[in-house]
DRENROSE-784920 format. One record per residue (C-alpha): x, y, z. Coordinates in steps of 0.1 Angstrom, whole numbers, padded with zeros to 4 digits, always signed. Last residue first. Layout:
<rs>
XYZ ...
</rs>
This chain:
<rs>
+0082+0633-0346 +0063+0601-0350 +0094+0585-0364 +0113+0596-0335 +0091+0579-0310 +0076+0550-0325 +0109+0540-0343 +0122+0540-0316 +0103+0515-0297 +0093+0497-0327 +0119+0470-0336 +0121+0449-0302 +0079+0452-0297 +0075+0437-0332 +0105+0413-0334 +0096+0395-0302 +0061+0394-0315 +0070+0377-0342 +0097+0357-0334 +0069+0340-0312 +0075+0342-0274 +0064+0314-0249 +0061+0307-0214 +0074+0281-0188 +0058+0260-0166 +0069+0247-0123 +0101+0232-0134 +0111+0257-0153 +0109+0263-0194 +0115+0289-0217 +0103+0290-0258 +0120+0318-0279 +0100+0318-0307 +0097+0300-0345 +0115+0264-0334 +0152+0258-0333 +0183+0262-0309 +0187+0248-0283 +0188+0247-0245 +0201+0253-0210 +0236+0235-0215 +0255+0250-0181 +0293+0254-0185 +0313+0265-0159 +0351+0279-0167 +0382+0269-0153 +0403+0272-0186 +0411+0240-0192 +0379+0224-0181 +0358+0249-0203 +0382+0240-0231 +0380+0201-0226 +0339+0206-0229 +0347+0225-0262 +0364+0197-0276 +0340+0175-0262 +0312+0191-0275 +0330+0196-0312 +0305+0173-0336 +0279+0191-0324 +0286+0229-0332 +0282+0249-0297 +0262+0275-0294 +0270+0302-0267 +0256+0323-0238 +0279+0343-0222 +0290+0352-0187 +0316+0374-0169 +0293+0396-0154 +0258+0390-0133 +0232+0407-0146 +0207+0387-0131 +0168+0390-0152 +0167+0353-0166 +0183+0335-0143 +0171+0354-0113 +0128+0353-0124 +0137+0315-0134 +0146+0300-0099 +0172+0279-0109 +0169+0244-0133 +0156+0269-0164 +0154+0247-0196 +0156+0267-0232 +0143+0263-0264 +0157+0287-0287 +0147+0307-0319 +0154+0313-0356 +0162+0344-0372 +0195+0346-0369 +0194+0384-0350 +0163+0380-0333 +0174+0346-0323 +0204+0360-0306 +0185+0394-0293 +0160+0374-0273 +0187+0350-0257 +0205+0382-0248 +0176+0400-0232 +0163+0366-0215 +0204+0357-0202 +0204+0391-0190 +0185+0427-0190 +0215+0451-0197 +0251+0423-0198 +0250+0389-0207 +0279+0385-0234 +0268+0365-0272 +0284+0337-0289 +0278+0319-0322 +0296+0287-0337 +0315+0271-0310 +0341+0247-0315 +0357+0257-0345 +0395+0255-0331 +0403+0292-0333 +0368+0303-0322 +0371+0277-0290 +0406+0295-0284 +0393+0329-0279 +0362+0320-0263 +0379+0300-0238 +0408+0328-0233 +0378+0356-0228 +0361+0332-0208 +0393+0329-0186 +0404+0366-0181 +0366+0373-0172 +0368+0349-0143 +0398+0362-0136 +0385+0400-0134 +0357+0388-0110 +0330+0418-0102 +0309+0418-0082 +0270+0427-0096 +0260+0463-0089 +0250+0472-0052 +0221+0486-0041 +0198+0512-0054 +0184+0527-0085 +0144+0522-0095 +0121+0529-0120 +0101+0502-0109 +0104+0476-0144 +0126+0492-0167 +0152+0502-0141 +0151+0471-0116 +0150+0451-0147 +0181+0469-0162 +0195+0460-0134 +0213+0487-0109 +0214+0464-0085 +0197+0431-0093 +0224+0406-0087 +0213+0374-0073 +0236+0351-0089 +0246+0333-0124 +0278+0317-0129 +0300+0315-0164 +0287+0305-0195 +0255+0294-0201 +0253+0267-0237 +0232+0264-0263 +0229+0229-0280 +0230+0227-0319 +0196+0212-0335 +0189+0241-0354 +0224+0262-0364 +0219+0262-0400 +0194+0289-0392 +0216+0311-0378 +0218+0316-0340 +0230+0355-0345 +0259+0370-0317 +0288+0363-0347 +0323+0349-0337 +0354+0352-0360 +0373+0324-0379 +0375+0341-0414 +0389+0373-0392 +0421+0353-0388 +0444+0367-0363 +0421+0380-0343 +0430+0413-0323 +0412+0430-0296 +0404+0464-0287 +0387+0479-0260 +0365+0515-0253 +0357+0518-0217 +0329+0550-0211 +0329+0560-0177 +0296+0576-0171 +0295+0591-0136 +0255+0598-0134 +0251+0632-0146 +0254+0663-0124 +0224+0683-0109 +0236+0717-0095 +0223+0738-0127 +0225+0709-0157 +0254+0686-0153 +0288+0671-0177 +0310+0693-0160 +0339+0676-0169 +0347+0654-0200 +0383+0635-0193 +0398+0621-0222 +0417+0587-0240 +0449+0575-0237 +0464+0542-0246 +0455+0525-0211 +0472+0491-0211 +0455+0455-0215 +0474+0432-0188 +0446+0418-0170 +0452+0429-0136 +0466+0461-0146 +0438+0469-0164 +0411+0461-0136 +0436+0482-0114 +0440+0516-0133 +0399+0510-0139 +0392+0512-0108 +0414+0534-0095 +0402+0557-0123 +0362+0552-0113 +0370+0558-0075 +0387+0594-0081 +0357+0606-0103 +0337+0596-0077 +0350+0612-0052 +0356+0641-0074 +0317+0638-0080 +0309+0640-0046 +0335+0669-0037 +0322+0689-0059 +0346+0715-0078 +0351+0688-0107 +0316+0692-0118 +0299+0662-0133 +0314+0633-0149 +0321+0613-0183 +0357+0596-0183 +0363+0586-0224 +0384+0555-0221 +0411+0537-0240 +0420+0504-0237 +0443+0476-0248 +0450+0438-0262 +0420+0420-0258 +0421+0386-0278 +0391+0380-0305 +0369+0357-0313 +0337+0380-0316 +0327+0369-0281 +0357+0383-0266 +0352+0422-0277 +0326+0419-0260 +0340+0407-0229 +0366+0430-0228 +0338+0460-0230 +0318+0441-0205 +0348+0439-0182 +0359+0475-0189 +0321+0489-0180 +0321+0461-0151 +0357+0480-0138 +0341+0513-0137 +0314+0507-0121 +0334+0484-0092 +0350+0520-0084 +0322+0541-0089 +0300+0519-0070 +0259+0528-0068 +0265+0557-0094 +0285+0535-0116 +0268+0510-0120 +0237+0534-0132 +0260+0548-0156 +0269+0518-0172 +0293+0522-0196 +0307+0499-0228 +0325+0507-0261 +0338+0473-0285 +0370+0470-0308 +0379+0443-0324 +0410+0438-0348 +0417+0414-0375 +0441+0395-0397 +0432+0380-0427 +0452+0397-0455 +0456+0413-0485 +0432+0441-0484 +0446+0454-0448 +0435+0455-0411 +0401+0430-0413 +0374+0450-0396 +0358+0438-0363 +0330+0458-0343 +0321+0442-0310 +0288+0429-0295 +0267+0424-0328 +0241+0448-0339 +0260+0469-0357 +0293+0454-0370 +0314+0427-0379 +0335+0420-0410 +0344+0458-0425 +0370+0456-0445 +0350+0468-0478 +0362+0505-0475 +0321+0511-0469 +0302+0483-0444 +0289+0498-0419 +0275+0530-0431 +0255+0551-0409 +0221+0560-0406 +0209+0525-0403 +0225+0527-0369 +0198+0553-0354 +0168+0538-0361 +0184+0499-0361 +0190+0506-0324 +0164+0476-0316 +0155+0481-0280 +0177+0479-0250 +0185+0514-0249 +0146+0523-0249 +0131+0494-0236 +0113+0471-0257 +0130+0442-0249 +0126+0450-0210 +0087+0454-0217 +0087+0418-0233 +0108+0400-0204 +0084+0419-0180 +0053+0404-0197 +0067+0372-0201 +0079+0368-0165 +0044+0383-0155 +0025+0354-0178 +0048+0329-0158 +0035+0341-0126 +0050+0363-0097 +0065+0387-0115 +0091+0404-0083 +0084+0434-0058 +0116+0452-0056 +0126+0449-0021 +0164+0427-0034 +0166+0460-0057 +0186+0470-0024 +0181+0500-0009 +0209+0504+0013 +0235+0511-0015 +0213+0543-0018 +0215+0552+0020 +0253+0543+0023 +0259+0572-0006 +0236+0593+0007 +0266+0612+0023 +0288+0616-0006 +0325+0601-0002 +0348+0631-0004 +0368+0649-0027 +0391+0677-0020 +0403+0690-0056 +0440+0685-0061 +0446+0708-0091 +0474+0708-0116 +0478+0739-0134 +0494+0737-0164 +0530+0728-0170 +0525+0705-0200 +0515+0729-0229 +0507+0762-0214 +0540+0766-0194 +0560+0744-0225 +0553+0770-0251 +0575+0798-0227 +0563+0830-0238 +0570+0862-0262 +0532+0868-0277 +0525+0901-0295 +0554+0912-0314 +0547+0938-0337 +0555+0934-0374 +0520+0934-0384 +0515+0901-0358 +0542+0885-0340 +0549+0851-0324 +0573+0843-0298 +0577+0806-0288 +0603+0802-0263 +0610+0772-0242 +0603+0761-0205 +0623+0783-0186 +0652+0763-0189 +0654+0759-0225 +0651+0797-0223 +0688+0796-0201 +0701+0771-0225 +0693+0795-0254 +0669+0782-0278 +0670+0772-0312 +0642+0782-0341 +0612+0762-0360 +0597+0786-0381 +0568+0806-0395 +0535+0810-0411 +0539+0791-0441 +0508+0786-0457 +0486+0754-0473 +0454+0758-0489 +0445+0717-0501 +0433+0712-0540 +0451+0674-0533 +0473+0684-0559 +0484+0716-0544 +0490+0698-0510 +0514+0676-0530 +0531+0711-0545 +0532+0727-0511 +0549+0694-0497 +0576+0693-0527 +0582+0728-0521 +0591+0725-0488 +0618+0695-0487 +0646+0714-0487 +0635+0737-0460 +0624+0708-0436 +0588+0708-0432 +0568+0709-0390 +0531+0704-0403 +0500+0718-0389 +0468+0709-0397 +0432+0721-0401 +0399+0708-0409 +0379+0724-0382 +0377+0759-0366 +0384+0758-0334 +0391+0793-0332 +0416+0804-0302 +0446+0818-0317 +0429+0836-0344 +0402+0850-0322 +0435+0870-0302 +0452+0879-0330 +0415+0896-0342 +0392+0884-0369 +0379+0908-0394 +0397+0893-0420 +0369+0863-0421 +0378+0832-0434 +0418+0835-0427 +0450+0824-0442 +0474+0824-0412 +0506+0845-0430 +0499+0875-0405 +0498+0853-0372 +0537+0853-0382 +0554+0825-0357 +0585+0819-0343 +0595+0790-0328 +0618+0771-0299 +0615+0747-0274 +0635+0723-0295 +0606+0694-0299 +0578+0687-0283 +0573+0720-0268 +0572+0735-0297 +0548+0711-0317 +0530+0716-0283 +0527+0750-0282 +0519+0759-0318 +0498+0732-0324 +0477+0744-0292 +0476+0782-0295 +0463+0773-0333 +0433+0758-0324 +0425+0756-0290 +0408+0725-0294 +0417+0708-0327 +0448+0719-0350 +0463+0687-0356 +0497+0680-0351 +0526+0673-0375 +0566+0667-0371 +0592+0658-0396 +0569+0658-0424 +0577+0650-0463 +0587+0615-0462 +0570+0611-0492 +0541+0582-0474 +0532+0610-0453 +0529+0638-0471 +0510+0612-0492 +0489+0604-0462 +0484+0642-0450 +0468+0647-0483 +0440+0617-0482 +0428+0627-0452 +0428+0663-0458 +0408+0653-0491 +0386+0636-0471 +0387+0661-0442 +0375+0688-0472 +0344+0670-0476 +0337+0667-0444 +0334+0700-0440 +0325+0707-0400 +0309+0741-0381 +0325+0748-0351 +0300+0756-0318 +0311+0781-0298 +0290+0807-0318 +0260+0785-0302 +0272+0796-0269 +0240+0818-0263 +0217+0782-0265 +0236+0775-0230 +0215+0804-0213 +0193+0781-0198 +0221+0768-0177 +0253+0743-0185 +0284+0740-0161 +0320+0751-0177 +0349+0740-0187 +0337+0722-0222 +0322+0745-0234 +0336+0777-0230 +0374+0764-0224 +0375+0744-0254 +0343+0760-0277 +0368+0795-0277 +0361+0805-0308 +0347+0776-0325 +0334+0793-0358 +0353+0826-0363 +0374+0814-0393 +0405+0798-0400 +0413+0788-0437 +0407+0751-0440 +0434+0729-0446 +0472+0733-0444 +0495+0758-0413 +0531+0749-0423 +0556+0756-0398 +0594+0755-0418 +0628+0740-0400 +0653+0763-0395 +0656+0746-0361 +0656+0709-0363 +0628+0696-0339 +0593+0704-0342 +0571+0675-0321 +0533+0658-0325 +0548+0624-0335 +0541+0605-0364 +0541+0566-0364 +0554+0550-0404 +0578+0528-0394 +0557+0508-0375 +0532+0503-0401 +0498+0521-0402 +0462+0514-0392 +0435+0537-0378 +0404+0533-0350 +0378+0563-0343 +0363+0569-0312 +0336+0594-0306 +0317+0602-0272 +0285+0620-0278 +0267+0623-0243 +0241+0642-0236 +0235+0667-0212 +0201+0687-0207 +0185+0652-0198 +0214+0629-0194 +0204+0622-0155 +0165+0613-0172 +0186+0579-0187 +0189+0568-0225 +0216+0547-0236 +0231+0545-0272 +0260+0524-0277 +0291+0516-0305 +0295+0499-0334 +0308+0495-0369 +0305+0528-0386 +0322+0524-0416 +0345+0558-0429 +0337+0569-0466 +0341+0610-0451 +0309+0614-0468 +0294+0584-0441 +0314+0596-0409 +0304+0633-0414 +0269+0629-0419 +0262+0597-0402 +0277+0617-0370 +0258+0646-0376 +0225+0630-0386 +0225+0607-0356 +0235+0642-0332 +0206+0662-0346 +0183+0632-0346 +0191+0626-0308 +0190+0664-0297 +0157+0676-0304 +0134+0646-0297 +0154+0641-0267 +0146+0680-0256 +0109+0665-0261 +0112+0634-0237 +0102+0606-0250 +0136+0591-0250 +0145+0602-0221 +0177+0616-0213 +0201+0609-0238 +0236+0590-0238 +0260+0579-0270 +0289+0563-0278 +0301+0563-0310 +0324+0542-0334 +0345+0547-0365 +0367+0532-0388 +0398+0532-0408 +0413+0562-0403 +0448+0562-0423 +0477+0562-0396 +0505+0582-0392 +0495+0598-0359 +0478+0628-0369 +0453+0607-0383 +0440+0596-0356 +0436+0630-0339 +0427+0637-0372 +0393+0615-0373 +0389+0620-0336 +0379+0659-0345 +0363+0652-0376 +0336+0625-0354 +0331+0654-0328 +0329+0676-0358 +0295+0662-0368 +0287+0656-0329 +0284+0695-0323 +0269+0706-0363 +0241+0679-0357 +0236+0689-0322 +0243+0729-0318 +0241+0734-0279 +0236+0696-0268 +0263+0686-0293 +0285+0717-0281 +0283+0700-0245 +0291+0668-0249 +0319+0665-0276 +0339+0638-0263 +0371+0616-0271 +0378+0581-0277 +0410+0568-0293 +0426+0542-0320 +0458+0537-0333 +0463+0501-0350 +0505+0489-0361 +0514+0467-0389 +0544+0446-0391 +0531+0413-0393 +0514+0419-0357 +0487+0439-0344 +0514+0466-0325 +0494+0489-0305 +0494+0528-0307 +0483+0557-0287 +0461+0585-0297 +0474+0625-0300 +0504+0618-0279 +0507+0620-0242 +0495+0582-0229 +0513+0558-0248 +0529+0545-0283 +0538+0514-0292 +0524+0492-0266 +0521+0455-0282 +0549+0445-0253 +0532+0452-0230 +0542+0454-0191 +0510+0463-0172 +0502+0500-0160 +0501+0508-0127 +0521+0535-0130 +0511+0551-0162 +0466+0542-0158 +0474+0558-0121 +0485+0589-0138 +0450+0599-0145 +0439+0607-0110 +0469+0640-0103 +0460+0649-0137 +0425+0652-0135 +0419+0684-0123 +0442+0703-0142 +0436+0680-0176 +0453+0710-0197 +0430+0706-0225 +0395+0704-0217 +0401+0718-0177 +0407+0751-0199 +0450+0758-0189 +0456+0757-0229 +0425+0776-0233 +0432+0805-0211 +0471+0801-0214 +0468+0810-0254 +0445+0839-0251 +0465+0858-0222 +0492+0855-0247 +0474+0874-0272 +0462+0899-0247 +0495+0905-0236 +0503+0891-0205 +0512+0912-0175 +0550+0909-0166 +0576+0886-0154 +0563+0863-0179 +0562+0832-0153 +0547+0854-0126 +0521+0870-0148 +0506+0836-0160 +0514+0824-0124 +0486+0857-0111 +0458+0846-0138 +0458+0810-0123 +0456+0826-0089 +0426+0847-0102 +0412+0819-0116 +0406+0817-0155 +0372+0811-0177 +0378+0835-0207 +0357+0859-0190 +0379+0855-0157 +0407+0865-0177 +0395+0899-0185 +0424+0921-0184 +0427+0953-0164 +0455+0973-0174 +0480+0978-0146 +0514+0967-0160 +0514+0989-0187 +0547+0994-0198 +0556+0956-0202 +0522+0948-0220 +0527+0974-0243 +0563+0962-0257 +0545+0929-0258 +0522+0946-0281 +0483+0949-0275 +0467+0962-0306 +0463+0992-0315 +0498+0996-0325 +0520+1032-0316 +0522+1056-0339 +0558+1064-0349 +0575+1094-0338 
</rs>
């Protein structure tokens, strides 16, 4: 009589229904636990209970988001530029001339607070293939980034680690950095955020889909071999609250090779280009459970798989750590028979392991049914017999009760409007000066010289200007823009109007390069799902942003949900983070924030209207350490139309630099302008002067206009409904302002020396 496997067999499973199995180790409800054993009609093997644990992980089965997120489907605007939706790995926008952009944001909170440099390293490898995966070749990157204080020491320990991560990775992989955010706030103390988007470019024809049809059809596993780095990071880190013991997940944490991405990179694209790949996913969170689900469930329903044939780092590893490390660098490719050995020989060339480890098969209408077969075995043993669709798309779906919090009335209540205000021109000055020097406001030069901006060559607007623009090919002039916003404090006092100023600055960034907003993807930062408070809020921030997208006709791509984003009981503020991207059809004609020397003499110009809106302010923040009220209102059309004014003033010439009001103002912004040409600005406040140089109010800009085209540009401002204040000009060695009761002034200088030493003070010191 043969001797029966140690390891846990189907055959097993179905004889002993009783064992006890440990799915509320591997993060699973008890009711979750019961469906697994209701669709198998039995107890799951081990392996199989490995696959639904991180496929049903709130990371990648979105089971308490779902019921939110479908808002950005059904309210979604007609576009014709959508190529490719929500549900694949990014989505896809037509540019024109034939070429199609992919771009995404995703997060990698938690393990970059555990492990930082290694955590945010393959945050930038992980959105790199996601992008990748869809045809396209990577062509830039972006980050958006959140730390508690910047003083603090546990921000001492985190923000380098996470810089020299992402510069890292990004810079060996040769990919420019050309934008992005850093924000520092006590609520990210203990839980940073490290949200990475990374942009690509292909032609139509050559869009990938994550999907195995044609049975008979090979599964090749290429890359990396698969180690125990990562085991489990999906559902352990990312579904679950953080506590003092969070350093014990460091295991969790995968470990990146950039190196090897480049060549990955490079492989995949002439698979690619050879017509060698009739299906391909990248093997990111949850590993090999998810490529082998979802290439399955994308296609026939049907595949076997030999866990044998996966090359492995460490043959200790068990079925069960094979299907859920994380280890980076992998992909796997769906390869018709005929065309095999042409792929193993190109993956050969590129010095890149590639195995077979199994094959695409049919299903019987009654499987097809039930949601598929995948069936996978391991020393001749079979150890997983399931439906791939169950853990791909038929996950739990949670509606959580959610409710408005009960402090919310009482914060809203305390309106900045109390704050006591500078009464002199000497406290204006002083207050302008501290708000430069604010971390997150400050010069981010420490952290973005780090990076490369400028490698590949395309590269024609970067760090520190609003928006990031890279020219699409070699040959030609056109352009895309792409710009990340989020305001958590917003957001706390408003979820819903929050979430719709962090898409209305990220438009209107992306509007003072020149460019025309064409669609959106979002990284959705929040606490614990299983509060009420923060469901409410979570709730709030995707209406908002489902109807601020409708309105103005930019889709919702895709993106991701980051839960439990809190320390013990106390959960982040709601950080919505709105990335948007533009397209300019000639790059040459682009927008820069800088008043350039060869500006002097040109008139500045206020865009748009200025109120009383000091909720939330970055004044209010700086200044008293305060958060209450409401945030500025929000006007979408108002937005709409100095995006179009801006838009067609950089096609006809008419304005020569432009920068968007958002943290601090109209002083902040005028600051950063001359800082960044290096001349200043005379300027002539007719308001009261504290409000028009503090308000946050949205939809505005300041721009220069060239002199010779005021009237063209007035007729634009009266074409598109938009109010145009001249307040100055630019010239002179400071920013001089002036109100009808004095003014104050601000050498260059000095502006420069408190902008560019806040950071540097802190992490240089360290």
């Amino acid at each position: 009589m043969p001797e029966e496997p140690r390891f846990d067999t189907v055959a097993k499973a179905e004889s002993t229904p009783d064992t006890p199995q440990p799915f509320a180790e591997l993060g699973m409800k008890e009711d979750e636990y019961d469906r697994v054993r209701d669709i198998l009609g039995r107890r799951p093997t081990s392996a199989e209970l490995a696959i639904y644990s991180v496929m049903w992980s709130e990371h990648c089965s979105y089971k308490s988001s779902k019921v939110h997120l479908r808002q950005f489907g059904e309210k979604a605007p007609e576009s014709d530029a959508l190529l490719v939706g929500m549900g694949e790995n990014a989505g896809v926008v037509d540019v024109g001339d034939g070429y199609a952009v992919t771009f995404k944001i995703e997060s990698h909170n938690h393990p970059s607070y555990v492990e930082p440099h290694q955590g945010a390293a393959t945050g930038v490898g992980g959105i790199v293939r996601d992008i990748l995966t869809m045809g396209a070749r990577p062509v830039a990157v972006m980050d958006a980034l959140r730390f508690g204080p910047a003083d603090a020491p546990d921000t001492r320990r985190v923000l380098p680690g996470v810089v020299s991560g992402i510069s890292f990775y990004g810079n060996c992989l040769g990919l420019p950095n050309i934008g992005g955010e850093i924000g520092f706030d006590a609520g990210y103390a203990g839980n940073p955020l490290v949200n990475a988007l990374c942009v690509g470019v292909m032609r139509h024809e050559d869009i990938k889909l994550a999907q195995a049809p044609g049975p008979g059809n090979k599964v090749v596993l290429f890359g990396a071999t698969t180690g125990p780095d990562g085991i489990g990071g999906a559902s352990v880190l990312a579904s679950a609250t953080f506590d003092e013991e969070s350093h014990a997940k460091r295991p969790s944490v995968q470990v990146g090779d950039p190196f090897l991405e480049k060549l990955l990179i490079e492989c995949s694209l002439e698979l690619f280009a050879k017509d060698l790949v009739v299906g391909i996913q990248d093997l990111g969170a949850a590993g090999v459970s998810c490529a082998t689900t979802e290439l399955a469930a994308g296609g026939t329903g049907g595949m076997r798989i030999e866990l044998d044939r996966v090359p492995l780092r460490d043959p200790r590893l068990t079925p069960e750590e094979i299907l859920m490390s994380e280890s980076q660098e992998r992909m796997m490719a769906i390869v018709a028979p005929d065309r095999l050995d042409e792929f193993m020989a190109t993956c050969a060339k590129w010095d890149i392991l590639a195995s077979v480890i199994g094959e695409v098969t049919d299903v019987t209408p009654e499987e097809a049914e039930r949601g598929g077969r995948l069936v996978m075995t391991w020393r001749g043993e079979t150890i997983v017999d399931m439906p791939p669709r169950t853990a791909s798309d038929e996950g739990p779906v949670y509606e959580r009760p959610y409710a408005r919090p009960a402090e919310q009335d009482d914060l809203q209540a305390d309106d900045a409007a109390r704050l006591e205000r500078p009464r002199t021109d000497a406290e204006l000055r002083e207050q302008a000066l501290r708000l430069l020097g604010a971390p997150g406001i400050a010069d981010p030069s420490w952290v973005t010289s780090q990076y490369d901006r400028y490698v590949l060559g395309n590269t024609v607007l970067a760090t520190p200007h609003d928006g990031g623009m890279i020219r699409i090919t070699d040959e030609g002039d056109r352009g895309v823009a792409l710009a990340t916003d989020g305001n958590g404090r917003y957001t706390r006092l408003d979820p819903y109007t929050g979430t719709q100023l962090a898409y209305a600055e990220a438009y209107r960034n992306v509007a003072v390069t020149g460019a025309r907003p064409l669609a959106v993807t979002n990284c959705l930062n929040f606490g614990s799902p299983e509060d009420p408070a923060v469901m409410w809020q979570f709730a709030e921030s995707t209406r908002g942003l489902a109807d601020a997208c409708r309105q103005l006709g930019t889709p919702v791509t895709g993106g991701n949900v980051s839960f439990y984003n809190q320390t013990g009981s106390t959960a982040i503020n709601p950080t919505p983070v709105i990335g948007v991207l533009g397209v300019i059809d000639d790059v040459n004609q682009r927008l820069t924030s800088a008043f350039g020397r060869d500006l002097e003499g040109a008139r500045v110009f206020l865009l748009g209207e200025t109120r009383v809106e000091l909720g939330g302010s970055a004044w209010a923040d700086v200044i008293h350490g305060h958060l209450g009220g409401l945030p500025p209102r929000v006007d979408l059309a108002a937005e709409a139309a100095l995006g179009e004014l801006l838009a067609d003033a950089a096609d006809q010439g008419a304005v020569a630099a432009a920068h968007d009001l958002s943290d601090g103002g109209l002083v902040v912004a005028l600051a950063e302008s001359c800082l960044r040409g290096g001349v200043g600005c005379s300027v002539e406040l007719s308001g009261d002067p504290f409000v028009e140089l503090f308000s946050e109010s949205a939809a505005r800009a300041v721009v220069v206009v060239r002199p010779e085209a005021e009237s063209v540009f007035a007729q634009l401002c009266d074409r598109h409904g938009v109010a145009a204040t001249a307040i100055g000009s630019v010239g002179g060695s400071g920013l001089a302002v002036r109100h009808s009761d004095g003014g104050f002034d601000i050498p260059l200088e000095e502006l420069r020396a408190v902008y560019e030493s806040a950071l540097p003070a802190i992490f240089d010191a360290e």
